[in-house]
C-alpha positions as CSV (number, residue, x, y, z in Angstrom):
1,X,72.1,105.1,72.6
2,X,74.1,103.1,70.2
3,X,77.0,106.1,70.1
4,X,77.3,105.9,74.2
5,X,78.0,102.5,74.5
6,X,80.4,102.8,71.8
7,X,81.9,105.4,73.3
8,X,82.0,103.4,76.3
9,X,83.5,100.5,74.8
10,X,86.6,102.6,73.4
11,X,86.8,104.3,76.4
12,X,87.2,101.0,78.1
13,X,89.5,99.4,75.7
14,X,91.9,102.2,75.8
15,X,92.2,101.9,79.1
16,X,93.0,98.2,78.9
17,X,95.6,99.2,76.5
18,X,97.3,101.8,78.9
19,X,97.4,99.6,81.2
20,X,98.6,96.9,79.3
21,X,101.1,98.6,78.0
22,X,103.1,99.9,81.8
23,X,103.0,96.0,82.3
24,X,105.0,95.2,79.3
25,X,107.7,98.2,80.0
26,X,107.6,96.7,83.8
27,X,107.8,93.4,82.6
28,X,110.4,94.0,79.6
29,X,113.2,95.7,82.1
30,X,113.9,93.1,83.5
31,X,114.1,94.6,87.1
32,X,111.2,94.7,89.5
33,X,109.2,97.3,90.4
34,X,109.8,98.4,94.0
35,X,106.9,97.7,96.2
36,X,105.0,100.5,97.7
37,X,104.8,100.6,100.9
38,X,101.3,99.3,102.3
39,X,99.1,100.7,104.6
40,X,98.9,98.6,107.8
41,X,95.3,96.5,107.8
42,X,94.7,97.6,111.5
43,X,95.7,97.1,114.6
44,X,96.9,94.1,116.1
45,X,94.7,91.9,118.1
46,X,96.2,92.5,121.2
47,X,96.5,96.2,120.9
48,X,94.9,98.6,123.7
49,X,91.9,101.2,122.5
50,X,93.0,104.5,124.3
51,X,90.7,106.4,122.3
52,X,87.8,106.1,119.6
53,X,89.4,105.1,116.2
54,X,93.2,104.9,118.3
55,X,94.7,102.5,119.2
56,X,98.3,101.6,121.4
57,X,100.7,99.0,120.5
58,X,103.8,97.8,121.8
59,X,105.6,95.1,119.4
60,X,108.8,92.0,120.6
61,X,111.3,94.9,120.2
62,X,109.9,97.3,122.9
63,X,108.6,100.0,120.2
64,X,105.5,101.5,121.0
65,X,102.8,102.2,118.2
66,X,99.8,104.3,117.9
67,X,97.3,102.8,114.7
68,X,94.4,105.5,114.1
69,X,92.0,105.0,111.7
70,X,91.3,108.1,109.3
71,X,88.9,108.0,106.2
72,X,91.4,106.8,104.1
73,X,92.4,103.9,105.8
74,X,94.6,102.8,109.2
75,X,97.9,104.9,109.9
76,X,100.8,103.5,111.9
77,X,103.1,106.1,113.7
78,X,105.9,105.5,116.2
79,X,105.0,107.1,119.8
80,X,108.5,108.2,121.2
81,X,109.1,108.7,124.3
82,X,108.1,111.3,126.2
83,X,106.1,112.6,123.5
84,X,102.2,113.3,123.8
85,X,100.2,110.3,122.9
86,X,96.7,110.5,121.6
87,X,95.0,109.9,124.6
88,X,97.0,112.7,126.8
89,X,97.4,115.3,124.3
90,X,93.8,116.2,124.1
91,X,93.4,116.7,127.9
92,X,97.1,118.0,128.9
93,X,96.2,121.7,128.2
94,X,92.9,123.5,128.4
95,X,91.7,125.2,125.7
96,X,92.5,129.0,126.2
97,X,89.4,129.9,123.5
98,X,87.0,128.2,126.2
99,X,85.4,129.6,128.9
100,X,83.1,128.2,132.0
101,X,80.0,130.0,134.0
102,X,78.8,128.1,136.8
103,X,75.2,127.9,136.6
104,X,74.3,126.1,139.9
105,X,75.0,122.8,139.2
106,X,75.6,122.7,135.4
107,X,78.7,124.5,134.1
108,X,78.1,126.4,130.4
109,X,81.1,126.3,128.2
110,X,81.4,128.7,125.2
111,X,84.8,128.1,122.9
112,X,85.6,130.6,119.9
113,X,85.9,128.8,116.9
114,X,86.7,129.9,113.0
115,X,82.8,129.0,112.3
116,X,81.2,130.7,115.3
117,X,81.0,130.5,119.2
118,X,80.5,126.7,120.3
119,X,78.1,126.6,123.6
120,X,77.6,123.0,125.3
121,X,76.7,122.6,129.5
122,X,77.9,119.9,131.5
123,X,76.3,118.8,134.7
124,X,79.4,119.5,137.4
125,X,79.1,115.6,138.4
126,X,79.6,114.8,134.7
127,X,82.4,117.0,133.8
128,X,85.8,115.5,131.5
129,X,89.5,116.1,132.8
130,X,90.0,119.4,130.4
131,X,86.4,120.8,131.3
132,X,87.7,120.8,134.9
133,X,90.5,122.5,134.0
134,X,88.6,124.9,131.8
135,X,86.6,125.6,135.4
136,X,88.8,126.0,137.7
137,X,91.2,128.4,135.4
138,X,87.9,130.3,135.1
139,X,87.5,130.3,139.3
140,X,91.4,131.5,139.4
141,X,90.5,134.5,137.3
142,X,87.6,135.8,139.1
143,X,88.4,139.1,141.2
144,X,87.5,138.0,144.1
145,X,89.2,134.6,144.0
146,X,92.6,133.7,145.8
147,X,94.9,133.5,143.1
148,X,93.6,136.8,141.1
149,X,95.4,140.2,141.8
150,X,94.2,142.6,144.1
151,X,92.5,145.8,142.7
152,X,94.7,147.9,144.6
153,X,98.1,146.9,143.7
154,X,97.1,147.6,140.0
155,X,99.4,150.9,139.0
């Protein structure tokens, strides 16, 4: 018992050493240390949510900003123009992995993934912007739909 918290204490003090030690060669150069650049604290008050955890910004000089929080704290990127923004990017395109089967009035969705086949249904009345797209990509490829090919003019 007596050995750990000795070994505790040294531990301790050498790190207080180490440390004291970068403050005097800081100190003793006589130039500053350059400051790291922080981390923005969050978004400002008056930003707009456009999704969970992201937020949308636009500051006195006309620059638009996107804050997300991550697990590590908030980042701060500049959305340019006519780029995607978080909101957008995530329902521009549907997924080409998923695929829809109308079940009367429920659609199933099943999306290849690295871990496995994902399977969710979705009332029709309940359906997001990307699922409808996911649906009606899946309508278009039936045979007998209007905008798959013929059988016939296959060669």
């Amino acid at each position: 018992m007596h050995l750990r918290i000795a070994l505790l204490l040294l531990a301790a003090a050498a790190g207080l050493a180490a440390a004291g030690g970068a403050n005097k060669k800081a100190a003793g150069s006589g130039k500053a240390a350059p400051a790291a650049p922080s981390a923005p604290a969050g978004p400002p008050a008056t930003a707009v949510r456009i999704a969970p955890h992201t937020f949308r910004y636009t500051d006195a000089q006309g620059k638009t900003w996107l804050y997300h929080q991550t697990p590590f704290g908030w980042m701060k990127a500049e959305q340019h123009a006519g780029g995607p923004d978080a909101a957008g990017a995530s329902e521009s395109l549907p997924d080409s992995n998923t695929r829809a089967i109308e079940d009367g009035d429920q659609v199933r969705f099943e999306c290849r993934t690295p871990f496995g086949t994902q399977r969710w249904t979705r009332k029709k009345s309940e359906l997001t912007g990307q699922e409808r797209q996911i649906l009606e990509r899946a309508k278009r490829s039936l045979p007998g739909s209007a905008g798959a090919a013929q059988p016939g003019s296959q060669e």
